[in-house]
C-alpha positions as CSV (number, residue, x, y, z in Angstrom):
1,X,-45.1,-49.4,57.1
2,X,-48.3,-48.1,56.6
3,X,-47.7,-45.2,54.6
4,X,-45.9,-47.0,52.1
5,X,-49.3,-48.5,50.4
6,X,-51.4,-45.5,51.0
7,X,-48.4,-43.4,48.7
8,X,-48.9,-46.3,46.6
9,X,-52.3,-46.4,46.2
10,X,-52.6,-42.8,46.0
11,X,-50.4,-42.5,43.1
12,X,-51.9,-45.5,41.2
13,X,-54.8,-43.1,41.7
14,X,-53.2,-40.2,40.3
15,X,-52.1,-42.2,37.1
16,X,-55.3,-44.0,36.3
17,X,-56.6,-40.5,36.3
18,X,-54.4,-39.1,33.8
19,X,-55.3,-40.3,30.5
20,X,-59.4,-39.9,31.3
21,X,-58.6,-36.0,31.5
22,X,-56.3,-36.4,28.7
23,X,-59.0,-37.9,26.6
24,X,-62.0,-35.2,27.5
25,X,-63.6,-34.8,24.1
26,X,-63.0,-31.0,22.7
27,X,-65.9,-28.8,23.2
28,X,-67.9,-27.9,20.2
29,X,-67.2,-24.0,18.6
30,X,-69.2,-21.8,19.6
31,X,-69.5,-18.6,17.4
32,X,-71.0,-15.3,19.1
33,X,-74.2,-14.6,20.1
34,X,-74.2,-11.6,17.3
35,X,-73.3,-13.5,14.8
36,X,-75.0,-12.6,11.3
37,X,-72.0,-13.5,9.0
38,X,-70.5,-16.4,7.8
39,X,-68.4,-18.1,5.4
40,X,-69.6,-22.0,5.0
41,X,-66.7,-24.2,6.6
42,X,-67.8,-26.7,3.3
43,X,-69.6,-27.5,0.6
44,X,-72.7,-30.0,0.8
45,X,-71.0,-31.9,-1.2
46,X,-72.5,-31.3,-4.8
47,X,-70.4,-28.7,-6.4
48,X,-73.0,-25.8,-7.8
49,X,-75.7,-27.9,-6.9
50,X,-77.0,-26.8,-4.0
51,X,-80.7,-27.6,-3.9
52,X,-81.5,-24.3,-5.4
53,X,-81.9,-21.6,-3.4
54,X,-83.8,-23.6,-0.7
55,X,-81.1,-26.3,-0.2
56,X,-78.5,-23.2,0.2
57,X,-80.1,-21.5,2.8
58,X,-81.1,-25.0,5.2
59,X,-77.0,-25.5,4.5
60,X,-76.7,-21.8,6.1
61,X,-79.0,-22.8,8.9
62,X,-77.7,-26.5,9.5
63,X,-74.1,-25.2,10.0
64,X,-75.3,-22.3,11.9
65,X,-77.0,-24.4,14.5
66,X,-73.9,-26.9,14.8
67,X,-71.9,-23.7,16.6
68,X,-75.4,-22.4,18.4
69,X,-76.9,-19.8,16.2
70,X,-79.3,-21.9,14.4
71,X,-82.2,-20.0,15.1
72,X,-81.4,-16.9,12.9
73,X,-83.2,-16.0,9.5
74,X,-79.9,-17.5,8.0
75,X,-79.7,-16.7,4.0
76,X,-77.4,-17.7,1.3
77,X,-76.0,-15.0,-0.5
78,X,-76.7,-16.2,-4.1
79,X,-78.6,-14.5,-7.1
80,X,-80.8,-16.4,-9.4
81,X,-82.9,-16.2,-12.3
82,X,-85.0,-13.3,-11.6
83,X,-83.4,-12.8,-8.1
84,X,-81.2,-11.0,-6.5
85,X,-78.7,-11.6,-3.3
86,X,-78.6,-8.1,-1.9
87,X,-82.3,-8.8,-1.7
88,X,-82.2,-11.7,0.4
89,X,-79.9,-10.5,3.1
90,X,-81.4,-8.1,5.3
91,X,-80.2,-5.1,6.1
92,X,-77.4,-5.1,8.4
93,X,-75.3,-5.0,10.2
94,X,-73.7,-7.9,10.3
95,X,-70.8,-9.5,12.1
96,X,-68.8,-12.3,11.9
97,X,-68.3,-15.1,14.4
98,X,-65.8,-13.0,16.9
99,X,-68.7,-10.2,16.9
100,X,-66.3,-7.7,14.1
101,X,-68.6,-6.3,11.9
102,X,-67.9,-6.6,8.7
103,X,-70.5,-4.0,7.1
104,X,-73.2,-1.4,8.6
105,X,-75.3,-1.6,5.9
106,X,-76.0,-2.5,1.8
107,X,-74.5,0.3,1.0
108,X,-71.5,-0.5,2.6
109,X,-71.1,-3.8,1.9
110,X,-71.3,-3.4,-1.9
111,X,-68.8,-0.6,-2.1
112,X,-65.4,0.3,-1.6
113,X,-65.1,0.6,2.0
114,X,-66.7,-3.3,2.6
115,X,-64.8,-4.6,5.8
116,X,-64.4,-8.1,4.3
117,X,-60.9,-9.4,4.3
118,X,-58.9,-12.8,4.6
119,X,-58.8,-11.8,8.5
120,X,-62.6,-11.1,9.1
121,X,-64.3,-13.6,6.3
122,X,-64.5,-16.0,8.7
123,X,-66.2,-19.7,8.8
124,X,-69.0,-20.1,11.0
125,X,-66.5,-22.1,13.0
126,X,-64.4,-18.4,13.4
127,X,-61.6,-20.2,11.0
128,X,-59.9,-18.5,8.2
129,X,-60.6,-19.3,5.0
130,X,-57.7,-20.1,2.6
131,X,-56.5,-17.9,0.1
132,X,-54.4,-16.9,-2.0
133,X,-51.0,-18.0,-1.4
134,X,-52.6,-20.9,0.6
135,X,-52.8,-24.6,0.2
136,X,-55.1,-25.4,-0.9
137,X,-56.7,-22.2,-2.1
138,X,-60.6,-21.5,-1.4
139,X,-61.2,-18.0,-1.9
140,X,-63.4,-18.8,-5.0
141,X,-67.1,-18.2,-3.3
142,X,-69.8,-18.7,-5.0
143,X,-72.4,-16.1,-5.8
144,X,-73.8,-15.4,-8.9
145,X,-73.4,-11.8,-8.6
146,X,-72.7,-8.7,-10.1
147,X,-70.4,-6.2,-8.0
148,X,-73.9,-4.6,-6.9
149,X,-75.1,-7.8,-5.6
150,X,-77.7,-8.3,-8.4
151,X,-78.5,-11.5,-10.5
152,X,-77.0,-11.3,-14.0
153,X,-79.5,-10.6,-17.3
154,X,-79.3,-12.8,-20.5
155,X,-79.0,-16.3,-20.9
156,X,-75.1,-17.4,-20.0
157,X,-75.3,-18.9,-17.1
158,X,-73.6,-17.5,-13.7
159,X,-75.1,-19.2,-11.1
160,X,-75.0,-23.2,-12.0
161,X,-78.4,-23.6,-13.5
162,X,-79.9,-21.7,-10.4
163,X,-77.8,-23.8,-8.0
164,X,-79.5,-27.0,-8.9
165,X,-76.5,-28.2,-11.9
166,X,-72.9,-29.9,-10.4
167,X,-71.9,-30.6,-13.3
168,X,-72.5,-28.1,-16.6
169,X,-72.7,-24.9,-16.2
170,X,-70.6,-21.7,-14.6
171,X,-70.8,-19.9,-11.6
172,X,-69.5,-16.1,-11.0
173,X,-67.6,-16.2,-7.6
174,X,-66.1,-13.6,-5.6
175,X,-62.6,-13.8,-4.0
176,X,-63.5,-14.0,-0.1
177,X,-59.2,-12.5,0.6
178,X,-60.0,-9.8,-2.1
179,X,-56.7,-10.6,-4.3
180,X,-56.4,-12.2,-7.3
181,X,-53.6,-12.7,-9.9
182,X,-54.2,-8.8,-10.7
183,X,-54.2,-5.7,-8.5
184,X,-58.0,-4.2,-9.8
185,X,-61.1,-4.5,-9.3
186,X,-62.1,-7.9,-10.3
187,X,-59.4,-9.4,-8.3
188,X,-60.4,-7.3,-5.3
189,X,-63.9,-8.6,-5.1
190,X,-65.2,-10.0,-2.9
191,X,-68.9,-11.3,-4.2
192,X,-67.7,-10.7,-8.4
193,X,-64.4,-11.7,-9.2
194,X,-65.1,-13.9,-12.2
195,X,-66.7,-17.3,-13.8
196,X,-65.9,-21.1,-12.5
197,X,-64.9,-23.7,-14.8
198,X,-67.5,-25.5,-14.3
199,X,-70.1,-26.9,-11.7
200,X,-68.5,-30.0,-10.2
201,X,-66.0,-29.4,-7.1
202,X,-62.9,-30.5,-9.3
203,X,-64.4,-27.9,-11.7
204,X,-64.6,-25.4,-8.7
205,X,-60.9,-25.8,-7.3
206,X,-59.3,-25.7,-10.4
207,X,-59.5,-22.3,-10.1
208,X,-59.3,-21.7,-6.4
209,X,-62.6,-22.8,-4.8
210,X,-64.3,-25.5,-2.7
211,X,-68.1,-24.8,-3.8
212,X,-68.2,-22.2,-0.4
213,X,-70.6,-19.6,-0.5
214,X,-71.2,-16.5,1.9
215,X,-74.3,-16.6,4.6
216,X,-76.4,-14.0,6.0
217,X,-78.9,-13.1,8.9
218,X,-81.6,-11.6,7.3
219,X,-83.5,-10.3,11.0
């Protein structure tokens, strides 16, 4: 007669336990340790406006940190008036957040033989970005730069009134899946594909972008 309530008991037990483990909160990503390459997993929320150059890089570092590799000489790549974002970026290698690098060197990543892909432009979360084909599609990242990685000359403007404008404006982007709606070397680009619409994010995904831009280690 005993054993009866002890089963009991024990298997009220078992059941109150079931939905605490059920419930466990999921554990934060956590990219590699050599990570020095990222895609941002958003936008701060301002279109081209980024808070200049300054505000571009702290988003860099701030989403960095979130998956623990916040204390990195994070850069955005992004040209501006009078500077360029091969410039700000170090000089490789760098890897993404699985550790696959993506390019030795400058050399590398500005020419033909860049290992940047759909498969290895990965967030900072090690999530693919969306792309063409994709809904919605995101490969539109922002940049500002020639194919070289250098800051445009003359007055049109390319890089959203130095990433301080989310409204007027234009910004070149780069197509992070390297295809576009033609097979050559626009398309294929992945930091100079062509100019936005605009500055504001409904601007920005009316051609296939959320505002992303690429991020760099820089040590």
């Amino acid at each position: 007669m005993v054993a009866r309530p002890m089963a009991a008991a024990l298997l009220a037990l078992t059941l109150g336990a079931g939905p605490a483990i059920a419930q466990a909160p999921a554990q934060p990503a956590q990219a590699s340790p050599q990570m020095s390459f990222f895609v941002t997993s958003a936008n701060p929320g301002r279109g081209g406006d980024l808070g200049g150059l300054a505000g571009a890089d702290a988003h860099c570092r701030n989403l960095a940190a979130a998956v623990g590799a916040g204390t990195r000489s994070w850069r955005a790549y992004l040209s501006a008036t009078g500077v360029n974002a091969r410039d700000r970026i170090g000089r490789g290698p760098w890897r993404n957040a699985k550790g696959e690098v993506i390019a030795q060197d400058l050399a590398e990543l500005h020419g033909q033989a860049a290992g940047l892909t759909k498969q290895t432009a990965l967030t900072e979360r090690g999530t693919v970005v969306n792309g063409r084909g994709d809904t919605p599609n995101d490969h539109d990242i922002l940049t500002g730069s020639q194919a070289d990685g250098t800051a445009f000359t003359g007055t049109e403007d390319r890089t959203c009134r130095d990433w301080t404008s989310g409204g007027e404006g234009a910004a070149m982007v780069g197509h992070s899946d390297r295809i576009g709606l033609r097979d050559d070397a626009a398309a294929r680009s992945w930091n100079s594909s062509h100019v936005s619409r605009g500055c504001d994010l409904s601007a920005l995904r009316s051609t296939g972008g959320a505002g992303l831009f690429y991020c760099f280690a820089a040590d």
